[in-house]
C-alpha positions in Angstrom: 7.4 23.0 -9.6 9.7 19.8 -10.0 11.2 18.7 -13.1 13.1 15.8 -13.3 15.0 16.1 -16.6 17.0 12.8 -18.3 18.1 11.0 -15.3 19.8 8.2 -15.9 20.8 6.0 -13.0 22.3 2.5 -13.0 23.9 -0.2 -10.5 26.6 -2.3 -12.6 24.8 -3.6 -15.5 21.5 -3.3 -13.9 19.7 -0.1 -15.6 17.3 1.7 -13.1 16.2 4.7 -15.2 17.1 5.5 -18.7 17.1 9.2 -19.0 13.9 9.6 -17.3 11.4 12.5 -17.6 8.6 14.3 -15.7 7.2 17.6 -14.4 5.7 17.6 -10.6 3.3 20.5 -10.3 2.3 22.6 -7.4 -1.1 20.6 -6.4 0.1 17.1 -8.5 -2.2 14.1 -6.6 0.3 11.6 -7.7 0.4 7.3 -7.4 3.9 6.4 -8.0 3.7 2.4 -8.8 5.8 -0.1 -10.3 7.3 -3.9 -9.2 9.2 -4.8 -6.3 13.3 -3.4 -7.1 12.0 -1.0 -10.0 13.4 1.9 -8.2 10.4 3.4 -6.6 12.2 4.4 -3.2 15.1 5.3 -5.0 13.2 7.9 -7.0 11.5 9.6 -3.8 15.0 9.9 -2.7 16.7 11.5 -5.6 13.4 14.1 -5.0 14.8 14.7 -1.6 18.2 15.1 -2.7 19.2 12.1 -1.3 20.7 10.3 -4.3 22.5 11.9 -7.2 21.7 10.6 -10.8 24.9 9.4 -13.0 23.2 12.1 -15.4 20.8 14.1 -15.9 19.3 16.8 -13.2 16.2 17.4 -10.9 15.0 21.2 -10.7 13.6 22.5 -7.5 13.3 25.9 -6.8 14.9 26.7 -3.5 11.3 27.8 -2.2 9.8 24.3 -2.4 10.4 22.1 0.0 9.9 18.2 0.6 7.9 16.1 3.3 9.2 12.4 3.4 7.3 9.8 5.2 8.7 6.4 5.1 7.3 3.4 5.8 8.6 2.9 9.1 11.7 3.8 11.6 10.7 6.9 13.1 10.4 7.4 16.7 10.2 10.4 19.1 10.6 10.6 23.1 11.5 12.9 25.7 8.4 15.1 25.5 4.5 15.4 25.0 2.8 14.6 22.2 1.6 18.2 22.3 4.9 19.7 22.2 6.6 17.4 20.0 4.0 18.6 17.2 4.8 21.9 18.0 8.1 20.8 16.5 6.3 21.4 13.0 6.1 25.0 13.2 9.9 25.7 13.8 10.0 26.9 9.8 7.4 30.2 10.9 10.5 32.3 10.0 11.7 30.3 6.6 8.1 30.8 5.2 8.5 34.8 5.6 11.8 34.3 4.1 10.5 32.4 1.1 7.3 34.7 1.0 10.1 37.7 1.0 11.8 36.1 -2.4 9.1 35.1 -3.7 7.8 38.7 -4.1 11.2 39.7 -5.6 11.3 36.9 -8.3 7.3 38.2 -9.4 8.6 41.2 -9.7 10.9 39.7 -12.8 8.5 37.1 -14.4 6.6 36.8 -17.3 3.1 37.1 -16.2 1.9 35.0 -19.1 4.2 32.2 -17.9 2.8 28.8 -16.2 5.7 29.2 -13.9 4.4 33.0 -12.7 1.1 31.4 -11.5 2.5 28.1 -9.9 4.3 30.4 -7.7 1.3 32.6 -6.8 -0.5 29.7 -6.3 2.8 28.6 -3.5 2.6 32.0 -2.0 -1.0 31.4 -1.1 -0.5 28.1 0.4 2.5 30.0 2.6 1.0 32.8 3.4 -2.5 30.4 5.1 0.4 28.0 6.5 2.5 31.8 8.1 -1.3 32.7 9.3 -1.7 29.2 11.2 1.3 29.9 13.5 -0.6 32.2 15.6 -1.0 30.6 18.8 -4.6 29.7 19.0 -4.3 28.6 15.6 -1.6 26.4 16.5 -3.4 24.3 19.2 -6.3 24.4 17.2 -4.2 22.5 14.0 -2.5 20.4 16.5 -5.6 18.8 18.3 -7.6 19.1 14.0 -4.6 16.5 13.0 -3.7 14.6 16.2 -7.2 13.7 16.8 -7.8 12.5 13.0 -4.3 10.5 13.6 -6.5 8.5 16.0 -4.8 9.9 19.3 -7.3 10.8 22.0 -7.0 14.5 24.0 -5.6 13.1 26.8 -2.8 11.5 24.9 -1.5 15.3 23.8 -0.1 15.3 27.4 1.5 11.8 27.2 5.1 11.3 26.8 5.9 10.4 23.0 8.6 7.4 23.9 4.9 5.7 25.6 3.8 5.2 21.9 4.6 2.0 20.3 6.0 2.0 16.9 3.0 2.5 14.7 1.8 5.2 16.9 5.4 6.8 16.5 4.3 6.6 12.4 0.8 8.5 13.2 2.6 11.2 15.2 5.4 11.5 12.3 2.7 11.4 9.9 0.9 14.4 12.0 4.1 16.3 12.3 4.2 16.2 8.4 0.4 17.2 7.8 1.2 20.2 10.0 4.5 21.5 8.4 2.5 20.9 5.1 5.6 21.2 2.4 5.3 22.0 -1.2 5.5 18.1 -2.2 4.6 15.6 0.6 6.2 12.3 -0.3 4.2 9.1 1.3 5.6 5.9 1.1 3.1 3.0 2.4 1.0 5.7 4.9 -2.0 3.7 5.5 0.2 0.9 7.2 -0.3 2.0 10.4 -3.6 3.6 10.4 -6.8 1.9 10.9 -10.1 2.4 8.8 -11.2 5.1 10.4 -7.8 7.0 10.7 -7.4 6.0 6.9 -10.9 7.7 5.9 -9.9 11.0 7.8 -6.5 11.1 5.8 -8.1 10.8 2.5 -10.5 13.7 3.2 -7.8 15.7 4.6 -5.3 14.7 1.8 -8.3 16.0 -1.1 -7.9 19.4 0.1 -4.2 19.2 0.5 -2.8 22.6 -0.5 0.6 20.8 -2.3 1.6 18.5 -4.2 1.6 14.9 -3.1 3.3 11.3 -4.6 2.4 8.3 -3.3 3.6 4.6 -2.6 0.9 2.3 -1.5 -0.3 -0.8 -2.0 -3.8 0.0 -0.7 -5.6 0.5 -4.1 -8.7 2.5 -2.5 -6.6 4.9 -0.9 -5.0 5.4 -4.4 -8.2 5.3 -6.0 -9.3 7.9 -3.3 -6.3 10.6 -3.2 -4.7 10.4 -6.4 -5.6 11.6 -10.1 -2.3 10.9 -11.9 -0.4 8.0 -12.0 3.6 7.5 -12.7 5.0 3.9 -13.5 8.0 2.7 -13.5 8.9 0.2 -15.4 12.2 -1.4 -17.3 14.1 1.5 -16.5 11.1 4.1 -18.0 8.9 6.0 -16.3 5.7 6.0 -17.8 2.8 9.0 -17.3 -1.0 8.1 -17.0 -3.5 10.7 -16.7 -5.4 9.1 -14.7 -6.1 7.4 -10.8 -5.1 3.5 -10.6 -8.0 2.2 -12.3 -7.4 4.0 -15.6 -3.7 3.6 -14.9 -4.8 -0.1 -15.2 -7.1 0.1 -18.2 -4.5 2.3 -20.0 -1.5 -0.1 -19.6 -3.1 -3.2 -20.1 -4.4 -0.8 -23.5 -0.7 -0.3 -23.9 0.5 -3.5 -23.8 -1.7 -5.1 -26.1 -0.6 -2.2 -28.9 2.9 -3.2 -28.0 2.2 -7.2 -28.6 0.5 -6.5 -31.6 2.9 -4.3 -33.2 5.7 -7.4 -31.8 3.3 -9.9 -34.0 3.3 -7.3 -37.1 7.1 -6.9 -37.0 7.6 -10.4 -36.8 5.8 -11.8 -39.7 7.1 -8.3 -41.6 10.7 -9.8 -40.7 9.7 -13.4 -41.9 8.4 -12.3 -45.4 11.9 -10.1 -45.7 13.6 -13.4 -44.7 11.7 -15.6 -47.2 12.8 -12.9 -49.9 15.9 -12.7 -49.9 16.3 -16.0 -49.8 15.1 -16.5 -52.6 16.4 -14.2 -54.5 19.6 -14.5 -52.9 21.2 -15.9 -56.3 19.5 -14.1 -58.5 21.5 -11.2 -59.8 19.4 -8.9 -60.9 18.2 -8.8 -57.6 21.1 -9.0 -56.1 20.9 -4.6 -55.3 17.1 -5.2 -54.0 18.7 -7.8 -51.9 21.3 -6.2 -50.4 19.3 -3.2 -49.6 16.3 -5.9 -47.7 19.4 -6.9 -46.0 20.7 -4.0 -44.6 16.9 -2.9 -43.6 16.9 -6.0 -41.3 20.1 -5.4 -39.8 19.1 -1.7 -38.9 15.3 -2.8 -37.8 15.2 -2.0 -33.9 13.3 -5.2 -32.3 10.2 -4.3 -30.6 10.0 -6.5 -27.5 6.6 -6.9 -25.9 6.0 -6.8 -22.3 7.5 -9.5 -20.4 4.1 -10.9 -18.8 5.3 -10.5 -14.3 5.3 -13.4 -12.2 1.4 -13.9 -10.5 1.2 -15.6 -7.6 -2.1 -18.9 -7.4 -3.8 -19.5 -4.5 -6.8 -21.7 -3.5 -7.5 -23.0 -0.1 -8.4 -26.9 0.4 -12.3 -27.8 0.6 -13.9 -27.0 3.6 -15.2 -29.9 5.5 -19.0 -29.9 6.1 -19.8 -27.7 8.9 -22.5 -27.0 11.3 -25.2 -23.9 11.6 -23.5 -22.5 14.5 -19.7 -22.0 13.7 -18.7 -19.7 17.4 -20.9 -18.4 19.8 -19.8 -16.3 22.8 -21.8 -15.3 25.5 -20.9 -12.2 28.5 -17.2 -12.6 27.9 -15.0 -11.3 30.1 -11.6 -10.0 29.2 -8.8 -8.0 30.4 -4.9 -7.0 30.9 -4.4 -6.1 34.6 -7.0 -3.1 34.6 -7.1 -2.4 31.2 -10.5 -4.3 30.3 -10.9 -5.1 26.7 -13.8 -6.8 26.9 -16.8 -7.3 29.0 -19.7 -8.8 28.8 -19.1 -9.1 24.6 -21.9 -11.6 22.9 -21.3 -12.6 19.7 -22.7 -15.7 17.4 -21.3 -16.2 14.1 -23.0 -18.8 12.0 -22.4 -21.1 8.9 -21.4 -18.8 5.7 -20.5 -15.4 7.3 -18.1 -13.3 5.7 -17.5 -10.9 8.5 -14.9 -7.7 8.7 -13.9 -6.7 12.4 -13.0 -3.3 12.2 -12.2 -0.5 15.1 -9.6 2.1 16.1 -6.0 0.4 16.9 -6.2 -0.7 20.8 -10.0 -1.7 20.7 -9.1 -5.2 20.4 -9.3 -6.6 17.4 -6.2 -8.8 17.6 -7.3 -9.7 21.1 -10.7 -10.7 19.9 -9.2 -12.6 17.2 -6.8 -14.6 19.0 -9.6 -15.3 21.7 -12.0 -17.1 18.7 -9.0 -18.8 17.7 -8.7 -20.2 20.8 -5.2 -18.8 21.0 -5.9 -16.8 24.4 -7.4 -17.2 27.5 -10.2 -14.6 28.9 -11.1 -14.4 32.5 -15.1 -15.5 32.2 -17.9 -15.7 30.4 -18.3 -18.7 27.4 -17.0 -19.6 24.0 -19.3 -22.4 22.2 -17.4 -23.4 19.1 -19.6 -25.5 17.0 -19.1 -29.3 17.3 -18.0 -29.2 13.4 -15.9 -26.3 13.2 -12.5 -26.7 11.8 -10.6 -23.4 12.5 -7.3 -22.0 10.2 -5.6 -19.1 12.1 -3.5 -16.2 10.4 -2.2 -14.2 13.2 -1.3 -10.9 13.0 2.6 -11.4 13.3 2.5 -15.0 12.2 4.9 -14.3 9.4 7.4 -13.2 12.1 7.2 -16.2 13.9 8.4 -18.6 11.8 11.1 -20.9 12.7 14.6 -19.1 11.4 16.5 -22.7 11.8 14.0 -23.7 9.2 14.3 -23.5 5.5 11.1 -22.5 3.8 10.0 -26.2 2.3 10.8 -27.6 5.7 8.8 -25.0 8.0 5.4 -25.4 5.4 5.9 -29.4 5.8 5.9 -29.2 9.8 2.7 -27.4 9.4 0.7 -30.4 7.1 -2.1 -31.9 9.6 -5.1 -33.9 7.9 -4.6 -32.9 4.3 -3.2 -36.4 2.3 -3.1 -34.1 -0.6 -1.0 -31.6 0.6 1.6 -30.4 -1.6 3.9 -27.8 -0.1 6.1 -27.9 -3.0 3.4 -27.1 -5.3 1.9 -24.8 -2.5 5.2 -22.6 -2.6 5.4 -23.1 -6.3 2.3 -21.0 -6.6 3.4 -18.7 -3.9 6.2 -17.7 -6.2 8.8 -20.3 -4.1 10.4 -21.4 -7.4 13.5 -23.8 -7.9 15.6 -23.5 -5.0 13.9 -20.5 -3.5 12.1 -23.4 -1.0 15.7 -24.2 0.7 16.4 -20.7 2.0 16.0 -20.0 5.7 13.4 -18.0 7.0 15.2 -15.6 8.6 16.6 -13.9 5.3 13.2 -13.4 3.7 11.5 -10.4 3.3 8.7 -8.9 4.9 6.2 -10.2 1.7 8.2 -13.5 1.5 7.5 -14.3 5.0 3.9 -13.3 4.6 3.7 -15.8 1.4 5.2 -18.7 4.1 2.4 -18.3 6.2 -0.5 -18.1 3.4 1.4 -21.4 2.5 1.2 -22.8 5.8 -2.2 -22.1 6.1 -2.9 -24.2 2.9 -1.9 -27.2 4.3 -5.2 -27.9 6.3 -8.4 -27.8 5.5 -11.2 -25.9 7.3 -14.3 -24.7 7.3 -13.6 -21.0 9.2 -10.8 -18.5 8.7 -9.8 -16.3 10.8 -7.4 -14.1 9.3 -5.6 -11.4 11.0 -4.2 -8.5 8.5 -3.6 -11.4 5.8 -2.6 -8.5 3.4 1.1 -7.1 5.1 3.2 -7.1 2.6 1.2 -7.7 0.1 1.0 -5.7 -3.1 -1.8 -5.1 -4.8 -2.0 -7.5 -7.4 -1.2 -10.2 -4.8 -4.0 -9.3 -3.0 -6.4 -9.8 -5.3 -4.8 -13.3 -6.0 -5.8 -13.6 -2.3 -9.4 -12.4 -2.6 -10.5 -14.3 -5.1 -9.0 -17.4 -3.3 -11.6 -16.4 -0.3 -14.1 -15.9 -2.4 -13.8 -19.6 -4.2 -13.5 -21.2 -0.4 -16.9 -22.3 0.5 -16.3 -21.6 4.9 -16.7 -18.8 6.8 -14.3 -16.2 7.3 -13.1 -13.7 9.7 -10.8 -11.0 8.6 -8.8 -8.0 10.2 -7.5 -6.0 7.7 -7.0 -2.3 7.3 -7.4 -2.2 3.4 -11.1 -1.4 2.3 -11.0 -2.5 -1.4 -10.1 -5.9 -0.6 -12.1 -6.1 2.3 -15.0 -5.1 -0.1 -14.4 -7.7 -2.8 -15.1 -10.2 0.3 -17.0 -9.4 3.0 -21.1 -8.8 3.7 -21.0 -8.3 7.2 -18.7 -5.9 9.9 -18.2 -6.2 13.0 -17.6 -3.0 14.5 -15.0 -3.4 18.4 -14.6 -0.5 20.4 -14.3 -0.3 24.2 -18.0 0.4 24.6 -19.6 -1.2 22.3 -19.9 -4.0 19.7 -21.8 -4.2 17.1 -22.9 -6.6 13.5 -23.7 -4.6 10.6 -25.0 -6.4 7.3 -22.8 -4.0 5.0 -19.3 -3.8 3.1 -16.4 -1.8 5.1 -17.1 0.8 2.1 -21.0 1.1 3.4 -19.9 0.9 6.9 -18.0 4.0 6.1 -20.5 5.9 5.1 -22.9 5.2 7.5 -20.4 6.8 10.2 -19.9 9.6 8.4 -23.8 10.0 8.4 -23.9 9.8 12.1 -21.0 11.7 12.6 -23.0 14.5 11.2 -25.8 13.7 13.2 -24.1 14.4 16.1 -22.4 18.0 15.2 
């Protein structure tokens, strides 16, 4: 459907793709992955027809068209959620259009050709997407998507500029699902949804009738959604037939042919070397020489991966701590008459590895702030056991860092009853090299900022973390880095987070907050998931 055909794109001396090649087909499930400044965005735009290559050419057929969702900025307002959805079916008469050319162009193709049935296969997708404009159909779609988004019925009739910003992503997101175009780009999608929200996308993304490429560093929604895999990396773009685990397995596979052939060419090289010097006088040999000689100059080098920077982490040894780590008992808490909570008991105990999970606006953040001791509630009791030494990673910590501060500076304010502290060597494995530690907060990025905070978090030792979306800004390899740092720590922990597979690789237990209930389950968030998908179905 797509074909992107020797691109070759470059910023000074900086190469971002070297005549770059690949076909997109109709119903591709595609991860696109690759480092931090490899050109993954950039990419997605050139698809859009955003950014022109310095050569090469991408080929779209005027009949496909592109869906882009980026990872944030989008905002609506000015009318309901209803109607601003209805926004989605403003192409009815572009589909008849393309339908109408469609039928012309069959009329002219080889019906042998793999092109002749990706385009019957389009036609079919249009012709179910022109049927779903009827009326009925339309609410029906509306309320299918906006409901799985997370948004409640009553919300449809709610002004959209009410919705905060990653409830303006859901209802872009919607908008998208609904127009359903022949690619449907994604870049970071699960950022704003919740667990539940996520698990309704990835069944509704399986039965997608398009093509879809993805950016994400949420490795179980990958695993979940995708079947091929495109990386880019040193200005290539390499193909894997395969989700992210065999993506992983194949390049590591790939790498280790590449290090070995390095190894081969080298000592090949060496015994050249050690020939013709020492033959070098000898002329009878001096052809044999000269011919060795010219072989070396024309051998092309083969380079082996340059092994990427991996980010250490390890939390300080917990201090001894009691049975009973927080107990709460009828607590009472509200905003004005928005109650959150009330009546909530809880106990969590010595060695829990608990995942609170929920649908954004239960009160997750609230609940975690309130164990923290970082807000108030109106009644009720919280019993924090007489040995419990509590680190905090709030939600928006890593925006709240001092901007007057320079990175070494802001970690060093934070060092309380930890003689070995190191914040140098903290940052140092953070990837804070050289004179990275002097730069201000304020210029970081997003996953800088978030490394500040893991850092600052280091710098005291307790026995209970409480860890609120640790994983923003994270990618993937980094957050494994941060898994198996929880699971080496020897306290309890307490994490928000919206990403299953790490939550997985740590947790036993879940703690499930809505505003009716809450409830401990001894399960993983993977387990938790299917049990509410069994009594989902219990109830239909």
């Amino acid at each position: 459907m797509i074909q992107i055909k020797d691109v070759h794109l470059a910023f000074g001396h900086k190469v971002l793709f070297g005549k770059i090649s690949e076909v997109i087909s109709p119903l591709d499930r595609i991860a696109l992955v690759g480092s931090n400044g490899s050109g993954k965005t950039t990419l997605l735009k050139m698809l859009m027809g955003e950014v022109e290559p310095d050569s090469g050419t991408i080929l779209k057929p005027d009949f496909a068209t592109v869906g882009y969702l980026p990872q944030d900025g989008i905002s609506a307002k000015g009318c309901t959620l209803e109607e601003e959805a209805q926004k989605a079916f403003s192409g009815a008469l572009d589909l008849k259009k393309h339908l109408d050319e469609a039928e012309d162009k069959l009329a002219d193709m080889d019906t042998d050709s793999e092109e002749f049935y990706d385009l019957i296969d389009l036609m079919g997708a249009w012709e179910q997407q022109l049927a779903s404009y009827e009326p009925e159909k339309m609410k029906s779609r509306i309320g299918k998507i906006m409901l799985g988004m997370g948004f409640s019925i009553e919300d449809l009739s709610r002004d959209v500029g009410e919705f905060s910003g990653g409830w303006q992503m859901r209802i872009a997101l919607g908008k998208l699902l609904l127009k359903e175009p022949s690619l449907l780009i994604l870049d970071e999608p699960t950022n704003h949804l919740d667990i539940i929200s996520q698990n309704w996308l990835e069944k509704y993304l399986k039965g997608y009738q398009g093509a879809l490429v993805v950016i994400s560093h949420d490795r179980a929604f990958l695993e979940a959604v995708t079947q091929r895999t495109l990386e880019l990396k040193l200005g290539n773009l390499n193909s894997y037939k395969g989700n992210y685990s065999f993506y992983l397995e194949e390049s590591a596979a790939r790498k280790e042919t590449l290090r070995k052939a390095a190894e081969n060419q080298k000592k090949e090289i060496q015994k050249e070397k050690e020939f013709i010097n020492r033959f070098r006088s000898n002329v009878k040999k001096a052809a044999m020489v000269q011919s060795r000689i010219k072989a070396l100059e024309k051998m092309e080098i083969i380079k082996p991966e340059p092994e990427e920077k991996k980010m250490f982490l390890r939390f300080p040894p917990s201090p001894p701590a009691s049975q009973k780590v927080i107990e709460v008992k009828k607590l009472h808490k509200a905003y004005g008459d928005n109650v959150v909570f009330d009546g909530l008991d809880l106990r969590i105990e010595k060695g829990d590895r608990i995942a609170v999970v929920g649908v954004n606006g239960a009160g997750k953040s609230t609940m975690m702030r309130i164990l923290a001791s970082a807000e108030p509630y109106q009644s009720g009791e919280m019993d924090v056991g007489i040995n419990t030494v509590i680190g905090y990673f709030a939600q928006h910590q890593a925006e709240e860092l001092n901007p007057d501060n320079d990175v070494l500076t802001e970690v060093e304010e934070s060092i309380s009853g930890n003689e070995d502290a190191n914040a140098r060597g903290a940052l140092g494995a953070l990837l804070f090299s050289g004179n990275d530690v002097f730069k201000k907060t304020k210029v970081l990025s997003g996953g800088e900022r978030n490394r500040v905070a893991l850092a600052k978090l280091l710098m005291k030792p307790c026995n209970c973390l409480i860890m609120d979306e640790p994983t923003n800004h994270l990618d993937i390899r980094s957050k494994e880095v941060l898994q198996e740092a929880l699971n080496l720590f020897q306290g309890t922990v307490i994490i928000v987070s919206h990403d299953r597979s790490f939550l997985d690789g740590v947790v036993t237990k879940v703690l499930e907050v809505s505003p009716k209930k809450t409830r401990m389950l001894t399960c993983n968030v993977s387990e938790y998931i299917e049990r509410l998908d069994k009594e989902m179905a219990q109830t239909d």
